[in-house]
Short mmCIF file of the C-alpha atoms (twelve columns), coordinates in Angstrom:
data_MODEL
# 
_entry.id   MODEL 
# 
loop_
_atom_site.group_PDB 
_atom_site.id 
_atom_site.type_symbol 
_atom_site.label_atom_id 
_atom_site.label_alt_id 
_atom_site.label_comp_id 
_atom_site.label_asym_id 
_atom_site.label_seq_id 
_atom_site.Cartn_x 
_atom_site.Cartn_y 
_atom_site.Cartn_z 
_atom_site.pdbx_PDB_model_num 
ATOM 1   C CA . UNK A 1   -8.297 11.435  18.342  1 
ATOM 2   C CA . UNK A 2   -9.583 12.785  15.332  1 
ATOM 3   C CA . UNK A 3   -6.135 15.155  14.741  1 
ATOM 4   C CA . UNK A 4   -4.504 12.229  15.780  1 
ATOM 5   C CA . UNK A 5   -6.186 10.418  12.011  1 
ATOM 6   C CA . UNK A 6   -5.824 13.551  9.868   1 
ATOM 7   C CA . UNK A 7   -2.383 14.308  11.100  1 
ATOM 8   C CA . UNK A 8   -0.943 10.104  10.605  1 
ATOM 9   C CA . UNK A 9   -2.866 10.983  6.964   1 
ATOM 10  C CA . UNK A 10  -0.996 13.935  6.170   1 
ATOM 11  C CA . UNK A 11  1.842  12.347  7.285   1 
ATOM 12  C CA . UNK A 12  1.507  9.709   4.849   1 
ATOM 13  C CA . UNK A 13  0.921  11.553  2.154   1 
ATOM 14  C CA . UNK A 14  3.838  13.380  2.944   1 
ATOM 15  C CA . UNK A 15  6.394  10.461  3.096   1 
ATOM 16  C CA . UNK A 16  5.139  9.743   -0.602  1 
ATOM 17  C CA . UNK A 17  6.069  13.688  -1.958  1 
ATOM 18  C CA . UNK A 18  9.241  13.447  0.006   1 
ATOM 19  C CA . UNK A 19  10.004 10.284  -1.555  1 
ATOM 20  C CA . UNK A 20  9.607  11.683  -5.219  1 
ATOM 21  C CA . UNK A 21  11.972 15.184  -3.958  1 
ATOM 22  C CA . UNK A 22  14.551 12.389  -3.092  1 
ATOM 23  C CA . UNK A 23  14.820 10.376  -5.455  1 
ATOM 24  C CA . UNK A 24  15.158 13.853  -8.042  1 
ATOM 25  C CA . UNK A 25  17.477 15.098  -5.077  1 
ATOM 26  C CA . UNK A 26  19.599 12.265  -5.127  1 
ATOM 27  C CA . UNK A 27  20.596 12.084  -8.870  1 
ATOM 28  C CA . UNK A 28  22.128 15.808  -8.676  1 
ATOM 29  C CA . UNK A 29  23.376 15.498  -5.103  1 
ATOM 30  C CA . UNK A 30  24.251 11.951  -4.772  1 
ATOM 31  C CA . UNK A 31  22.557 10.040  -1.960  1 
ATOM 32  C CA . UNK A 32  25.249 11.572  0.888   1 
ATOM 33  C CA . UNK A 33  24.523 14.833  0.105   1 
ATOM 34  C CA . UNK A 34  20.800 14.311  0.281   1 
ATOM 35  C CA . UNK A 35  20.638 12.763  3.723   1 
ATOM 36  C CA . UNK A 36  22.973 15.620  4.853   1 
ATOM 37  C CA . UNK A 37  20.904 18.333  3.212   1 
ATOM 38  C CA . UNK A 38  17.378 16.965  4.482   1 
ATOM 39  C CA . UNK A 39  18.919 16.180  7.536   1 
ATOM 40  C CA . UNK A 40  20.309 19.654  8.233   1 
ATOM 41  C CA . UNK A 41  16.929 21.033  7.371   1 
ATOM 42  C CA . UNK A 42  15.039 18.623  9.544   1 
ATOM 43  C CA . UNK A 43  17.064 19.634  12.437  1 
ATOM 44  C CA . UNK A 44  17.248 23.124  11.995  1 
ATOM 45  C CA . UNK A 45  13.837 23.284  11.713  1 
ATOM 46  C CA . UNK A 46  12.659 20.915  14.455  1 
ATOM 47  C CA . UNK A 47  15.278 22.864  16.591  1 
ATOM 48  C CA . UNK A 48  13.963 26.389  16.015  1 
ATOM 49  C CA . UNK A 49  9.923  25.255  16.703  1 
ATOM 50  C CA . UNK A 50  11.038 23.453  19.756  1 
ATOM 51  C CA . UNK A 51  12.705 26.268  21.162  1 
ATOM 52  C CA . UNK A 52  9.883  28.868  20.683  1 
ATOM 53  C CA . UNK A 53  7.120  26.448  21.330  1 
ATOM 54  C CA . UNK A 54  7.758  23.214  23.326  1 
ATOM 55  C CA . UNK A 55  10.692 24.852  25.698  1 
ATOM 56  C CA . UNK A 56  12.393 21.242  26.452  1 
ATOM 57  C CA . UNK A 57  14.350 20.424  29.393  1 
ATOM 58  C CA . UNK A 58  17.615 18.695  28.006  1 
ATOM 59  C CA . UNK A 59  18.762 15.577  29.851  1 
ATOM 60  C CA . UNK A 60  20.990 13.038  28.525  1 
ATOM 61  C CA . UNK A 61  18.536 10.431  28.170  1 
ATOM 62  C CA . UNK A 62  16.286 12.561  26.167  1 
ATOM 63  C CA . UNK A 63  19.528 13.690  24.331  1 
ATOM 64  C CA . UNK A 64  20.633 9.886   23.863  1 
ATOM 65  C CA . UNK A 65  16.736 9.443   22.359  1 
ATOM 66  C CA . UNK A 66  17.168 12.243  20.086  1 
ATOM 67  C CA . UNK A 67  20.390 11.351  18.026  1 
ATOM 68  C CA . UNK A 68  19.466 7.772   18.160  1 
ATOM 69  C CA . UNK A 69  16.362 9.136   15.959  1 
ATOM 70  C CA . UNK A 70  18.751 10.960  13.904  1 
ATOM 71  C CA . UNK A 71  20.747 8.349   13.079  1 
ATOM 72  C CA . UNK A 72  17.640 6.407   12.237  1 
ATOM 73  C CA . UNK A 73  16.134 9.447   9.965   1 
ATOM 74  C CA . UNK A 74  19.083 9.550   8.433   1 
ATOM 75  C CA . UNK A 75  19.027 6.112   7.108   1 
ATOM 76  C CA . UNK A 76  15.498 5.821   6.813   1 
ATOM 77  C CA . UNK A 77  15.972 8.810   4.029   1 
ATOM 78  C CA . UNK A 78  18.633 7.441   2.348   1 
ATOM 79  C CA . UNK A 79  17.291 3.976   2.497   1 
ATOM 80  C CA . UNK A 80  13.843 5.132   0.758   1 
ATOM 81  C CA . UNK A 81  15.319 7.541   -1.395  1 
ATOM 82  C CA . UNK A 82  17.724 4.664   -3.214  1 
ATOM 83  C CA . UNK A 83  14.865 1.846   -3.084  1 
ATOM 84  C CA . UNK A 84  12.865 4.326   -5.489  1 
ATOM 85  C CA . UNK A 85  14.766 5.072   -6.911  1 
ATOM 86  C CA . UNK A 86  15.987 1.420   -8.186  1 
ATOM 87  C CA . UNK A 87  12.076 0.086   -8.266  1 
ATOM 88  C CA . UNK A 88  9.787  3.034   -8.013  1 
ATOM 89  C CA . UNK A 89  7.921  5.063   -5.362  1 
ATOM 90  C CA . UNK A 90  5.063  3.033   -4.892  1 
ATOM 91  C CA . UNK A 91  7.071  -0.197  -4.378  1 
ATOM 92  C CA . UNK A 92  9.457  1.075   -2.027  1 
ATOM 93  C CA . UNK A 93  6.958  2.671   0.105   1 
ATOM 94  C CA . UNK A 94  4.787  -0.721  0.341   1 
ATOM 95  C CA . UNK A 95  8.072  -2.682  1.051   1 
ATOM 96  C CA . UNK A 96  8.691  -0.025  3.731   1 
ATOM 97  C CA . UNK A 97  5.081  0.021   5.348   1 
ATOM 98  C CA . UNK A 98  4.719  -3.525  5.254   1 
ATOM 99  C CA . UNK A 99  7.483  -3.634  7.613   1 
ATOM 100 C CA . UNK A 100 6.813  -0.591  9.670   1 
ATOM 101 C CA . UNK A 101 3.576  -2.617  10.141  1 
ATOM 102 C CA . UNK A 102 5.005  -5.761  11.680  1 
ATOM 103 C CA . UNK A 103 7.466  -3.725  13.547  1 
ATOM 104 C CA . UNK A 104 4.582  -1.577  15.008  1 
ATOM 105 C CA . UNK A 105 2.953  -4.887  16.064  1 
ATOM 106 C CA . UNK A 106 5.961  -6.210  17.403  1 
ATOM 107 C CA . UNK A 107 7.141  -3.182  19.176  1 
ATOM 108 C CA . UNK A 108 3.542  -2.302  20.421  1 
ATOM 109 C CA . UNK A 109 3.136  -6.058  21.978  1 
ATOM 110 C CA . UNK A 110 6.216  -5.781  23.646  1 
ATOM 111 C CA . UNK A 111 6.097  -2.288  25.385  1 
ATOM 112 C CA . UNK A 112 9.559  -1.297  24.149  1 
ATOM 113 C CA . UNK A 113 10.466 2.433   25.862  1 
ATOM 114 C CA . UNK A 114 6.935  2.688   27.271  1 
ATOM 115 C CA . UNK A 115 5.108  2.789   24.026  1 
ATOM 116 C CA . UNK A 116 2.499  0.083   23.532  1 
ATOM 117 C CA . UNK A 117 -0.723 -1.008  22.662  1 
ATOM 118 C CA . UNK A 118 -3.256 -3.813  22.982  1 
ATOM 119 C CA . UNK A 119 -2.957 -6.436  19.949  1 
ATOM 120 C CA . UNK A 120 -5.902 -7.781  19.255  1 
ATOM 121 C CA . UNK A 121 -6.787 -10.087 16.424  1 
ATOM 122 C CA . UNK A 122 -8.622 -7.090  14.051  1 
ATOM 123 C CA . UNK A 123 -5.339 -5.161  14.133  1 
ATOM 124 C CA . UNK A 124 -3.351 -8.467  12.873  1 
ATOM 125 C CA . UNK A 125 -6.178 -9.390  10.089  1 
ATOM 126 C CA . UNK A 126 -5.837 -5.667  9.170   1 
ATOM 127 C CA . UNK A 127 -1.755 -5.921  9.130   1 
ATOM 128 C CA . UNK A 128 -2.309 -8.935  7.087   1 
ATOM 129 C CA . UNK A 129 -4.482 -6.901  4.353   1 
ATOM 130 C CA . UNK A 130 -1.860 -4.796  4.185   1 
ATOM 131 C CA . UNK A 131 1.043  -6.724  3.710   1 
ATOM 132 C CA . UNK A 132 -1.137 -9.116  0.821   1 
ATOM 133 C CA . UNK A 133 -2.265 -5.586  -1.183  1 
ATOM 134 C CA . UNK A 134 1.818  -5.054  -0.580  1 
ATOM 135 C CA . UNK A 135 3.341  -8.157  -1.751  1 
ATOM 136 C CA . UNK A 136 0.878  -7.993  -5.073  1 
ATOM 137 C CA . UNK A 137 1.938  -4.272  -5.542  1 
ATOM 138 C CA . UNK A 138 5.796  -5.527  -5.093  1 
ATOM 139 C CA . UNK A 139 4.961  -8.533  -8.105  1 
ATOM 140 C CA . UNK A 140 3.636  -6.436  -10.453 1 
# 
């Protein structure tokens, strides 16, 4: 559990630096290129440490999963990297993670593809922290 914590931290962290090479990305390349760019790198990388490491067995379902993620990263990217770059990092991120939030909840509660979790009423005060310190970030 514990490289469960550091590794959702680092991952957070991350989003934020990637967000910044994005937005400075996206006003030589143009948005397009960007996605395509870190989307070609993504793959290409994700491709070559499966292959050596995690040795997956290819069915179309898992395929169909896969490219439905792509499509997702890819807007996800270009989504973020134009919202900060019209209002900021720090806004576009809290917009963002408020709603990742209430998707999570949402998603968790109803068991979509297997994945789920128990709600309980801590998790929604703590998602409701979250979105306040986010909606005073996004006034300011």
């Amino acid at each position: 559990m514990r490289l469960a914590i550091i590794l959702a931290m680092l991952a957070g962290m991350s989003i934020a630096l990637q967000t910044v090479f994005n937005v400075a990305g996206q006003r030589t390349l143009g948005l397009p290129m960007l996605v395509a760019v870190s989307g070609l790198t993504t793959g290409t990388l994700g491709l070559a440490v499966s292959l050596v490491l995690a040795r997956p067995e290819f069915t179309g379902q898992a395929v169909a999963y896969a490219i439905g993620s792509g499509i997702l990263g890819a807007f996800i990217v270009g989504s973020i990297a134009f919202a900060a770059s019209q209002g900021g990092v720090a806004r576009a991120l809290s917009l963002v993670i408020g709603t990742q939030l209430l998707a999570g909840l949402l998603l968790d509660s109803l068991g979509l593809l297997g994945v789920g979790a128990v709600l309980s009423g801590q998790k929604v005060a703590g998602v409701a922290l979250i979105l306040i310190g986010g909606i005073l970030l996004v006034r300011v």
